[in-house]
C-alpha positions in Angstrom: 15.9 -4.6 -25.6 19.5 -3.7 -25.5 20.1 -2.4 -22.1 20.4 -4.9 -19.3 17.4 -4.2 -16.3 18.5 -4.8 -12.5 16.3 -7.1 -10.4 13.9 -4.4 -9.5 13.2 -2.9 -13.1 12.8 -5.9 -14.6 9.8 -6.5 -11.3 8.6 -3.0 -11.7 8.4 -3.9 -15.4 6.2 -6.8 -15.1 4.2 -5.2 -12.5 3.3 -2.5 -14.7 2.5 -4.4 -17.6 5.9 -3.6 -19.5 8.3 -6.3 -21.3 11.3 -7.2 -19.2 15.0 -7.7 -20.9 14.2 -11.4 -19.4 11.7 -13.5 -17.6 12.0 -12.5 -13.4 12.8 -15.6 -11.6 11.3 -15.9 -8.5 12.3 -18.9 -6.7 10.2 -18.9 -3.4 12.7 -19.1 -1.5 12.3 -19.2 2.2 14.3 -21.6 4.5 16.6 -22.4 1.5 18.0 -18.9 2.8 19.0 -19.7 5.8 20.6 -23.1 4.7 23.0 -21.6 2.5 24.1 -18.6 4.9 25.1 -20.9 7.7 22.2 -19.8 10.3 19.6 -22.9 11.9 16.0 -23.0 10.2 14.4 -22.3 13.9 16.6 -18.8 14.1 15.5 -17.7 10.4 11.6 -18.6 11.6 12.2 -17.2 15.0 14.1 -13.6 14.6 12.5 -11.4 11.7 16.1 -9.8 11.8 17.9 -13.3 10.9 15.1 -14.1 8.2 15.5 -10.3 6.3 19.5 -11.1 6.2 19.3 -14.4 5.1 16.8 -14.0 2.4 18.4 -10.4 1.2 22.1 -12.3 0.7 20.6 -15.5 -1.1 18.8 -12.4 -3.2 22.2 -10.9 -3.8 24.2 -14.2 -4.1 21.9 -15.9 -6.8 20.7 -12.5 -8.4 17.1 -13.4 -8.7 14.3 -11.2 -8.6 12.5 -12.0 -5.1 12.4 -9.8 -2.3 12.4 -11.0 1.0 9.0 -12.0 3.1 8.0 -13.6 5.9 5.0 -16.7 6.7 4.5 -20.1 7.1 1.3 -22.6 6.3 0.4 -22.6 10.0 0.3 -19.2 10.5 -3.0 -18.3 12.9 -2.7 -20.7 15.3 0.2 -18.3 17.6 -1.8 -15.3 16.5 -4.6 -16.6 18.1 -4.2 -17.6 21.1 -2.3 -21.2 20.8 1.5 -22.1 21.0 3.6 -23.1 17.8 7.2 -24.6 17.9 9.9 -23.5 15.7 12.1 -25.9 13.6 15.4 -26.3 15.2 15.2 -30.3 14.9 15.8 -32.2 12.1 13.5 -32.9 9.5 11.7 -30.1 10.2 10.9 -27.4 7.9 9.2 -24.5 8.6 7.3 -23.4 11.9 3.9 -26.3 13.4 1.5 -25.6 16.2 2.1 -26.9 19.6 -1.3 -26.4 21.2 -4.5 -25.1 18.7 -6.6 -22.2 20.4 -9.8 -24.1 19.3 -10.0 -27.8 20.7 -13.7 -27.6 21.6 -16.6 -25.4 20.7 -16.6 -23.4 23.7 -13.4 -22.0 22.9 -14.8 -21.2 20.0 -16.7 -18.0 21.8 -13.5 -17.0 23.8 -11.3 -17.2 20.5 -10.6 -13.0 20.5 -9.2 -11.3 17.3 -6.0 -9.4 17.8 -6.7 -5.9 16.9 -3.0 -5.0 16.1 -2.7 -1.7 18.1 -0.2 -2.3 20.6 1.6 -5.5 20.8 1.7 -7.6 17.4 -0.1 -10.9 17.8 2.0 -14.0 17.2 4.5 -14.0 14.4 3.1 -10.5 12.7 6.0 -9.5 15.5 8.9 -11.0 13.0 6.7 -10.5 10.2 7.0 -6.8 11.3 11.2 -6.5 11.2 10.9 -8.4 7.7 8.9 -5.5 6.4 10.2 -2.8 8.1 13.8 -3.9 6.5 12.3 -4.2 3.0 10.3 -0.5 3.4 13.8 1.1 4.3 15.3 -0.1 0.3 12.3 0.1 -1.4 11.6 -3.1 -1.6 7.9 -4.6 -1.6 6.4 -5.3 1.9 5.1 -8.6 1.7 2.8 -9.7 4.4 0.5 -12.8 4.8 -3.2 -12.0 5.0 -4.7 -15.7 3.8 -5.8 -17.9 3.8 -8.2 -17.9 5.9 -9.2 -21.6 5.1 -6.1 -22.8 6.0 -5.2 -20.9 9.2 -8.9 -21.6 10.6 -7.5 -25.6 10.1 -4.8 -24.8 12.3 -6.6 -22.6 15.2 -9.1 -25.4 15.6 -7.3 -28.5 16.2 -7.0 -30.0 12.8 -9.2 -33.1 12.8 -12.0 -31.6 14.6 -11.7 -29.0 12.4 -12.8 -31.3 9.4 -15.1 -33.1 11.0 -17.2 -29.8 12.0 -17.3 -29.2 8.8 -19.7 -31.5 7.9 -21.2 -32.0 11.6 -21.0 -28.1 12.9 -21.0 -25.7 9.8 -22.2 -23.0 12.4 -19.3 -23.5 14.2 -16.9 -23.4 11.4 -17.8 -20.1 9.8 -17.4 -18.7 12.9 -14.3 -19.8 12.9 -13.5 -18.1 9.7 -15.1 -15.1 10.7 -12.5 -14.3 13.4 -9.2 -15.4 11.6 -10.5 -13.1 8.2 -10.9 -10.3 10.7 -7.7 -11.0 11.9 -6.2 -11.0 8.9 -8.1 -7.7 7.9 -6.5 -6.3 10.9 -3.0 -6.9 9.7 -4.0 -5.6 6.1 -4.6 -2.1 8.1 -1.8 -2.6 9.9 0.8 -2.6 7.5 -0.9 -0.5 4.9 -1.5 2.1 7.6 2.4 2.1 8.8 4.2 1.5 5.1 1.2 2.8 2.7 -1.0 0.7 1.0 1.0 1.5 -2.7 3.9 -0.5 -0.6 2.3 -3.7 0.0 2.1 -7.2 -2.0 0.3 -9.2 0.4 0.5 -12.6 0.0 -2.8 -15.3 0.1 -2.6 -19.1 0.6 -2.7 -22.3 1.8 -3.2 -25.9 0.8 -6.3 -26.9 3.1 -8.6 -26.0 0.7 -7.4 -28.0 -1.8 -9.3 -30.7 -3.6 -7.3 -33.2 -2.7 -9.5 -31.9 1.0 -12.4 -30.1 0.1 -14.6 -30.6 -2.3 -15.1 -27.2 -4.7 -19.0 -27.3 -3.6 -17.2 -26.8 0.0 -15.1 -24.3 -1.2 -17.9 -22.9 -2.0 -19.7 -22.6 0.9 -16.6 -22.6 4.0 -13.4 -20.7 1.8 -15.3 -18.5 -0.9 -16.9 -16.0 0.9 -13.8 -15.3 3.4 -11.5 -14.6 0.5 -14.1 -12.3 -1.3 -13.9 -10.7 2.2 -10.5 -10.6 2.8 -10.1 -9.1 -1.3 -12.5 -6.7 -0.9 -10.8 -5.2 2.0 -7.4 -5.1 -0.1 -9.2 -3.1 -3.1 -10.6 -0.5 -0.5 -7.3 0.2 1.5 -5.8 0.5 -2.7 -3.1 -2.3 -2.4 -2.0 -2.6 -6.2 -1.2 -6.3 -6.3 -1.9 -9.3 -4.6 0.6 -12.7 -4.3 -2.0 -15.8 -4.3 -0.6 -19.3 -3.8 -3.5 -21.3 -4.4 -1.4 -24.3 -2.7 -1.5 -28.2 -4.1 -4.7 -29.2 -6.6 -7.0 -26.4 -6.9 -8.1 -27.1 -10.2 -11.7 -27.8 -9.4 -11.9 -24.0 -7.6 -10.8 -22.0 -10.8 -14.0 -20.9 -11.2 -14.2 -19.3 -8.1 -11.1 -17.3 -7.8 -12.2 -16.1 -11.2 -15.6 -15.7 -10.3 -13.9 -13.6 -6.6 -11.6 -11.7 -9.3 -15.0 -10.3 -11.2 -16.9 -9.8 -8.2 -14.5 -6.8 -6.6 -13.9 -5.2 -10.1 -10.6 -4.8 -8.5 -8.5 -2.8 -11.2 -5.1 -3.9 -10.1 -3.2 -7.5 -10.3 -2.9 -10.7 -8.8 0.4 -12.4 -9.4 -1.0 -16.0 -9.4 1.4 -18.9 -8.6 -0.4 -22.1 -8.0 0.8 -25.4 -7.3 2.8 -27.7 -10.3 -1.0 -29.3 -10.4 -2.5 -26.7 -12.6 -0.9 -26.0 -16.1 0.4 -22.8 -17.7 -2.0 -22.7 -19.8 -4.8 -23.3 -17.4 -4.0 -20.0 -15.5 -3.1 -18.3 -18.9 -6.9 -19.1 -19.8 -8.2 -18.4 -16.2 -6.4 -15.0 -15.8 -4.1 -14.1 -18.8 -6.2 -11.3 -20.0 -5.6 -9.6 -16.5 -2.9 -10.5 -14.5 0.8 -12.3 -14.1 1.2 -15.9 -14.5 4.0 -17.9 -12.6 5.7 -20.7 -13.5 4.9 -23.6 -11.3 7.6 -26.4 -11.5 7.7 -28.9 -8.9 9.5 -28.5 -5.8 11.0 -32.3 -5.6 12.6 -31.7 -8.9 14.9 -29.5 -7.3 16.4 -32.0 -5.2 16.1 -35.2 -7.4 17.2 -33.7 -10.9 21.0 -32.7 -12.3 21.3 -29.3 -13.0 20.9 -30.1 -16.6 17.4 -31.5 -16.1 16.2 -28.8 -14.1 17.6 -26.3 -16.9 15.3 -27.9 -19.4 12.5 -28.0 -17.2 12.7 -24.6 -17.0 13.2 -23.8 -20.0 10.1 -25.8 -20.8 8.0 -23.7 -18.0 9.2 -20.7 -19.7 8.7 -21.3 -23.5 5.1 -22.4 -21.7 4.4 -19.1 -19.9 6.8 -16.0 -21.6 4.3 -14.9 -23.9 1.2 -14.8 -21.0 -0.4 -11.4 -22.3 -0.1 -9.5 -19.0 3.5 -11.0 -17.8 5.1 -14.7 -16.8 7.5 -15.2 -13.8 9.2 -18.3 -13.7 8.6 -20.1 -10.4 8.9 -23.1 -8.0 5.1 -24.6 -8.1 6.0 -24.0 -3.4 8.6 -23.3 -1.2 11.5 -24.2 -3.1 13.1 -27.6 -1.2 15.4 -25.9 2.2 18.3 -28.3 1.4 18.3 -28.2 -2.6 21.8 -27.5 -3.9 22.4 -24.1 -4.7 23.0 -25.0 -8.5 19.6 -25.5 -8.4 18.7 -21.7 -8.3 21.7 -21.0 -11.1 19.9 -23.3 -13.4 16.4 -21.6 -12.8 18.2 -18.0 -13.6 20.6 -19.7 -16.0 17.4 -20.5 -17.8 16.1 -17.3 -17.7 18.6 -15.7 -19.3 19.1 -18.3 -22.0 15.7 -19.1 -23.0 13.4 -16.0 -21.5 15.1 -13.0 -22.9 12.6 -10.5 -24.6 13.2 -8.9 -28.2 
């Protein structure tokens, strides 16, 4: 290809199903942002204004392709009812929950869903300015609408949580009930005020992993709350889908591939799981259909030169370019807050060197 794309053509590109001039690099950047442009990781959690800024000038600084967004792992604890502290202390990285809605099964009855139509629950408030700021260029809106797993762990105190699962599974899928209609509340939300064509939601979270569920209770306590949640994204139209199945989710392949033939949902998922799961695992799982990231892992980041991580990417790449429906190379999570920033010119270095397109 001899003309050079910008950073949206060359996502609009692999969104459509079209060859790039190069691989999109999509770092996952998040509180990395707000190291590099001199503002504290509690502000860039804590304002939705701060957190746009901050990811749109890394954006522009590193030239990469990834818009900015806005979510955290313990997101449904605030929106439900509970308290969650923001990280202005060190060693902390990204927003944790202060008091759980859910500490007993009572509170389970008096846990009410937020039905979005006057003041935004929680952090869909900051969530809100992030995606109102990206709407206004044309960028994606990217909201967080999963997974519902993972934020049922954190509106029921965590522990408890787990050991209802196994001593109250009644309890439980209530549980999971209320935060998927939460989250199907904010689906309407933002595809109502931005249009649905807008939108690419984003679904995750590492408490289901196998390394904490067995797949047989994936099965039963996270399967049928993401069909619900998907479902509801192919009936509002929403044309793609972000999923981060988080940390070692080998062992529940088969039923996000089982979830992706259920809805007969036309569109694509952009699937980035964690450094666990190979290319070629995904390739085979969802190559026919959809776009394949590049999953290297976070702590190589921080502990290799930039020399290493260039060859790791370029590994990842040579790995993933030729994915039939499209590759992005990717950090396998958030990449690492306090990496150096020679970090992200090796990952886009390494695009342009080895993931250029004939």
């Amino acid at each position: 290809m001899s003309t050079r794309m910008t950073p949206p053509e060359r996502m609009a590109a692999v969104m459509s199903g079209q060859k790039p001039d190069r691989v999109p690099v999509v770092p996952f950047i998040l509180g990395y942002a707000a190291n590099i442009t001199g503002i504290s990781l509690g502000d860039f959690y804590a304002d939705g204004d701060k957190c746009f800024d901050a990811q749109f000038a890394s954006m522009r600084l590193h030239g990469y392709e990834q818009t900015p967004m806005y979510g955290y792992a313990s997101c449904g604890a605030w929106e439900l009812g509970g308290k969650i502290g923001f990280p202005y202390r060190k060693g902390q990285g990204a927003p944790y929950v202060e008091e759980h809605p859910v500490n007993t099964v009572e509170d389970v009855e008096n846990l009410k869903v937020p039905d979005f139509r006057n003041e935004l629950p929680g952090a869909y408030k900051e969530a809100d300015k992030v995606a109102s700021k990206c709407a206004e260029r044309g960028m994606p809106v990217t909201v967080q609408i999963g997974s519902v797993f993972t934020a049922a762990s954190v509106v029921a105190e965590t522990s408890k949580f787990f050991n209802w699962i196994v001593t109250k599974p009644d309890v439980v899928h209530q549980i999971l009930d209320k935060v998927s209609d939460m989250f199907i509340n904010a689906i309407d939300y933002f595809a109502d005020k931005y249009g649905p064509k807008t939108l690419l939601p984003f679904d995750g979270g590492p408490s289901e992993s196998n390394t904490m569920i067995s797949s047989k209770m994936f099965e039963e306590f996270a399967y049928p709350y993401v069909k619900k949640i998907h479902d509801h994204v192919n009936e509002r139209g929403i044309p793609a889908v972000l999923m981060h199945p988080c940390a070692d989710q080998n062992a529940n392949i088969p039923y996000y591939v089982k979830m992706r033939e259920e809805n007969d949902w036309s569109s694509k998922y952009v699937w980035l799981f964690g450094p666990e799961t190979s290319i070629k695992t995904q390739i085979d799982a969802f190559g026919d259909h959809d776009i394949i990231c590049g999953n290297i892992n976070p702590p190589l980041f921080q502990s290799s030169t930039y020399e290493e991580t260039l060859e790791i990417c370029r590994e990842n790449i040579e790995e993933g370019m030729n994915a039939p429906n499209g590759y992005i190379l990717s950090a396998g999570c958030e990449f690492p807050p306090n990496a150096a920033p020679i970090k992200v010119m090796a990952m886009v270095d390494a695009a342009e060197m080895y993931g250029k397109y004939s």
